[in-house]
C-alpha positions in Angstrom: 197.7 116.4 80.7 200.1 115.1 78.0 202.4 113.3 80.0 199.3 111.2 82.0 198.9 107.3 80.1 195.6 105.9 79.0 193.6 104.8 82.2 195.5 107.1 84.5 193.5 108.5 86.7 194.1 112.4 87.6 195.3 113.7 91.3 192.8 115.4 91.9 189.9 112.9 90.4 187.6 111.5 93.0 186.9 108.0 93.3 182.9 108.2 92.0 184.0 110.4 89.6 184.4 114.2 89.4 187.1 116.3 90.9 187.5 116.9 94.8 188.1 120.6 95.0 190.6 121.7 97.7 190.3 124.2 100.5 193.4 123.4 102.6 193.0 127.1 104.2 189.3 126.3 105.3 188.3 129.6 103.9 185.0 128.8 102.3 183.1 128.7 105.5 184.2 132.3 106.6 182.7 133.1 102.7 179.8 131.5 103.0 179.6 133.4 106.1 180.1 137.1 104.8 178.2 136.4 101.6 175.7 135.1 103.7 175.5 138.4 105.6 175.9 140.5 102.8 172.7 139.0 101.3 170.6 139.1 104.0 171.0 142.8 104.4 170.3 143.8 101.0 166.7 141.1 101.3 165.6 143.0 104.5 166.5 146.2 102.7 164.5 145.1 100.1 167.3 145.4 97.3 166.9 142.3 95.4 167.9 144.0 92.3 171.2 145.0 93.9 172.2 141.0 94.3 173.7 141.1 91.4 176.6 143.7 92.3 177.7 142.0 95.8 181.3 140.5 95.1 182.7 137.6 96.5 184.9 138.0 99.6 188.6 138.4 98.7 189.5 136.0 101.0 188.6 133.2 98.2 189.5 135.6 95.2 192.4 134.1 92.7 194.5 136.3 91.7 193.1 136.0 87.8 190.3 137.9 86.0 187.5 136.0 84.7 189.1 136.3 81.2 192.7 135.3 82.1 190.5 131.5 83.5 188.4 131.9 80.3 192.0 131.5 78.1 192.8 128.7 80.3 189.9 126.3 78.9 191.4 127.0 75.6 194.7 125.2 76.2 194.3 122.7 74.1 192.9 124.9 71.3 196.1 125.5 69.2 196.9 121.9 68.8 193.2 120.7 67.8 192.3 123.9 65.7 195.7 122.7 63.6 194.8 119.3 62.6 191.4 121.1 62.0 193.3 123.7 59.1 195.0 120.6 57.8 192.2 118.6 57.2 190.0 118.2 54.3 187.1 115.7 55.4 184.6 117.3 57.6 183.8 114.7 59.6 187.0 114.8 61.2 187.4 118.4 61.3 184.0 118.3 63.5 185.8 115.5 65.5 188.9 118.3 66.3 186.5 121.3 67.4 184.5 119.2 69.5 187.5 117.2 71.2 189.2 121.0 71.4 186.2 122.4 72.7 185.8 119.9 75.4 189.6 119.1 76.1 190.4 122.1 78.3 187.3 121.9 80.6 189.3 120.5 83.7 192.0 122.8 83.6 190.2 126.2 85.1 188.4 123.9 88.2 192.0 122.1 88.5 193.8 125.9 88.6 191.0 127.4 90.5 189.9 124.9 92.8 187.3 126.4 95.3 188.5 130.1 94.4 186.9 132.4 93.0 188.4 134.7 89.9 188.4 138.4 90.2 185.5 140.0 88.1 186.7 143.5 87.3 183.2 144.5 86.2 182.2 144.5 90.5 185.4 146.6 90.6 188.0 143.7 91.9 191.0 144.0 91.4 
């Protein structure tokens, strides 16, 4: 986002404000679908403990982990965390960390967009 002036809005920001996620495929409904089918079977099995494990269809999987998308919120970190070494007053070292903490928010649910990352834990891969 370096290269976007002040008051430029970004491509993907929607008009009330927000971002309109993209699903040019149409592949969330089929999702919905199977997840949809997937829970219902373990609630009339009476697994409800067993929710937890069901994995999201692979048809909306993106081909990160969760942790690869976790390092993607930090993008901004390296340039915020040095101004944060540099300085000496605290009040603008509190400034840095915040604005690096909240900097990189967009860029996962700009990468991702209605996808979902793989979550090797559920054995995805």
């Amino acid at each position: 986002m370096e290269g976007v002036a002040k008051g430029e809005r970004h491509p993907l920001a929607a008009e009330a404000g927000g971002f309109r996620l993209q699903d040019p495929d149409n592949k969330l409904p089929a999702a919905i679908k199977d997840l949809t089918k997937k829970i219902g079977g373990k609630i009339m099995k009476m697994q409800i403990f067993d929710l937890m494990k069901i994995s999201a269809p692979v048809i909306i999987s993106y081909p990160k982990t969760y942790l690869e998308v976790f390092l993607d919120d930090y993008t901004y970190f390296p340039k915020y965390m040095a101004k944060v070494c540099k300085s000496k007053d605290n009040v603008e070292r509190i400034k840095n960390i915040t604005t690096c903490m909240l900097a990189g928010l967009h860029v996962s649910m700009c990468v991702l967009q209605s996808l979902s990352p793989l979550n090797p834990v559920l054995g995805e891969t």
